[in-house]
Structure formats: structure tokens, C-alpha cells
FIVEX-915481 format. One record per residue: residue in three letters; y, x, z of N, C-alpha, C in turn. Coordinates in steps of 0.02 Angstrom, whole numbers, plus 50000, padded with zeros to 5 digits. Atoms other than C-alpha are relative to their C-alpha. Layout:
// residues N
alaYXZYXZYXZ ...
// end
This chain:
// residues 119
unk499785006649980384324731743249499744998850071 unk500195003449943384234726343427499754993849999 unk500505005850009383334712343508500604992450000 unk499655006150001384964700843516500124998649928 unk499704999750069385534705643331499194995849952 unk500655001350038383554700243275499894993450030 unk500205007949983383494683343377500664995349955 unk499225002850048385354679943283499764998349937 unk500185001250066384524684043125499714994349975 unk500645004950021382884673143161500164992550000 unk499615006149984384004659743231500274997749931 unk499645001850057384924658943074499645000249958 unk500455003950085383474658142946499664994150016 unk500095004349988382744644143050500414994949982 unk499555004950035384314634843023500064999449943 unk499815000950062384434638342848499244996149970 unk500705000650014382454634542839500174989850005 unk499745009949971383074615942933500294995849964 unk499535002350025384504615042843499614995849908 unk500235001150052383514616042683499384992449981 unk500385006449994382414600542716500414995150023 unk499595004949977383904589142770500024999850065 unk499724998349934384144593542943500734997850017 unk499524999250008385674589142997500195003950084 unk499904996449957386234603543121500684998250084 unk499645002949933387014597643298500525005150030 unk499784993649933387184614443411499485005649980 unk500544993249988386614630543414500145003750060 unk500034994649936386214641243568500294995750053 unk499565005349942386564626543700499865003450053 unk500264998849951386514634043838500394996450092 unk499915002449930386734627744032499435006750061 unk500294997749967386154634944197499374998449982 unk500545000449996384334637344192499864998649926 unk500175000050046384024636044016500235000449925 unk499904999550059384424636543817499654996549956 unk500465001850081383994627743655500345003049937 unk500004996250053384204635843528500364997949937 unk499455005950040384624622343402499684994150016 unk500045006450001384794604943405500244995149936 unk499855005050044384784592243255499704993249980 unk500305005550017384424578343169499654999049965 unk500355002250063383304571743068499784992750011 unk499935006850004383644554942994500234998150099 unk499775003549929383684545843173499545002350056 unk500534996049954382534559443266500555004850039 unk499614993649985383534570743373499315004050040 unk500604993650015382604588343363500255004950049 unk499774994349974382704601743494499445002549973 unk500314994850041382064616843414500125005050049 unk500074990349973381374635943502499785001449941 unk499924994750063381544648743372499575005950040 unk500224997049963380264660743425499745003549936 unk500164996350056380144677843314499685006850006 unk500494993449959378924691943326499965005149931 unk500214994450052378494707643218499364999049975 unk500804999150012376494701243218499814993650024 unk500555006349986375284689343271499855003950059 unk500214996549918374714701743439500194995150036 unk499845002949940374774694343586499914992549996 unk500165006149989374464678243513500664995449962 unk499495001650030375894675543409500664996250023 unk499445003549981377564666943410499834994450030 unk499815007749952377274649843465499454999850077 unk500124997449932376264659743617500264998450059 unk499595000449931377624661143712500564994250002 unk499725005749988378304645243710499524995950077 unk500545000049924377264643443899500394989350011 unk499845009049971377314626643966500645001150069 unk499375000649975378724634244103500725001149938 unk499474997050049379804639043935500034991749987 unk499735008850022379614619243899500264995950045 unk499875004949931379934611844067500815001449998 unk499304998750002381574623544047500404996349931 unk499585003850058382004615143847500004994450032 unk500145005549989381614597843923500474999750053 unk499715004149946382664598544063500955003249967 unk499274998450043384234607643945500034994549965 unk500025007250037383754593143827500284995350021 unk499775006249962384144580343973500804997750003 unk499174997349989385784589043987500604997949971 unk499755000850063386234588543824500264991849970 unk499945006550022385964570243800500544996550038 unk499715004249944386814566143958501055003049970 unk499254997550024388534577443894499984995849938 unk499774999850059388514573243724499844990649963 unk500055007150024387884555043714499624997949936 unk500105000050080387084557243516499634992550005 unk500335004050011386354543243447499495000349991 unk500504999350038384634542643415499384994650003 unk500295007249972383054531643416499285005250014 unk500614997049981381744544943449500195008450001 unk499954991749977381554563343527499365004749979 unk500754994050031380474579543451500265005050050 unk500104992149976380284596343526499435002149956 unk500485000150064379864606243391500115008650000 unk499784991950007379784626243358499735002849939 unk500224995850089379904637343210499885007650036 unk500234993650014379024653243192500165002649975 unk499804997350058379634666343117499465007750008 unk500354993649985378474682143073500305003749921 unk499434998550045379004693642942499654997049917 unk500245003750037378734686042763499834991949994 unk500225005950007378344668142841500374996250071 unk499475005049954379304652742932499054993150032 unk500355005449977377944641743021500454992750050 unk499755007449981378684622643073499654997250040 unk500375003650002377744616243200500344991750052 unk499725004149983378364599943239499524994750038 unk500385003349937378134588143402499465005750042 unk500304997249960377594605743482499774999750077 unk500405001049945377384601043627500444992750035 unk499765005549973377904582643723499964999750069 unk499914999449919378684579243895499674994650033 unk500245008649975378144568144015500484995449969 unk499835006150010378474550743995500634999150026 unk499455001949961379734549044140500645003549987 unk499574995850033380734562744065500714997449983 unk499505003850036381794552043958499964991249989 
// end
């Protein structure tokens, strides 16, 4: 399996992982110049951008590692994007990322928050 066919996979058990707690699924793989989210949904009146970040191990410091603070500056400013095309309703914003390692889905939600002026 290549590395696109294994982010497809991880992508898609995250969603089903989302889906399975009442998620309600927006977009997948948004992408714009300069950046990607991965998925975007709802929950209740939260809109959720989600990085799906999937590794073979814990090395290096594991999946939610490389979620760098330039990898967030890039969801946060696709996020902006997103809101500005698509208009959704909502009454509050997460940035949130699932782990995937093999055997286990880690959720960690409100991973990391933008500035203030952001939004």
C-alpha cells in the first residue's frame, strides 16, 4: 500500500470513528492553495476541522507530532476559507485531530486554538 492509498484508508476510519459518535460530516479533503483539511463537520452547533494524522508507531513522537504549529497556521487559514465559501452555520469553532496508530484511534479535541483575531 502506498502512502496516498494509507492516508485514504486512515482518512476514512477517522470518519467512520466521527461518524460513529454523531458527527455530522461536511467535506473531506478541502483543499485550496496553501493548504488542506482533511475533514470538516459538525457537531451539534460546533463546526470541527479535523487533521487525520497516521503513523506505523509512536517514534518520532507520534502522530499528533507533526501537527507543528506551521501545519496549524496552514488548517486555520484553509478554515478561514472555508467559512468564507461555504457560509455554514455555526455558533462555535474546534480544531481537532485524530490519531490513528495501528490497533488505536486517539480524539484529541480543541488540539490546538488560533489566535483570537483569526475569526
Amino acid at each position: 500500500m502506498n502512502t496516498i492509498q494509507s492516508g485514504a484508508q486512515g482518512e476514512q476510519a477517522a470518519c467512520d470513528y466521527l461518524i460513529r459518535r454523531k458527527y455530522r460530516i461536511l467535506a473531506r479533503n478541502y483543499r485550496r492553495t496553501g493548504g488542506e483539511i482533511d475533514i470538516i463537520a459538525l457537531d451539534g452547533k460546533t463546526l470541527i476541522f479535523v487533521e487525520v494524522k497516521k503513523r506505523a508507531s509512536r517514534a518520532f513522537g507520534g502522530p499528533a507530532a507533526a501537527v507543528t504549529p506551521s501545519k496549524q497556521q496552514k488548517i486555520v487559514a484553509t478554515a478561514t476559507l472555508y467559512i468564507k465559501e461555504n457560509t455554514p452555520k455555526f455558533d462555535s469553532i474546534r480544531f481537532d485531530v485524530v490519531c490513528l496508530l495501528p490497533g488505536e484511534i486517539e480524539h484529541i479535541s480543541n488540539a490546538f486554538i488560533p489566535h483570537r483575531s483569526t475569526f
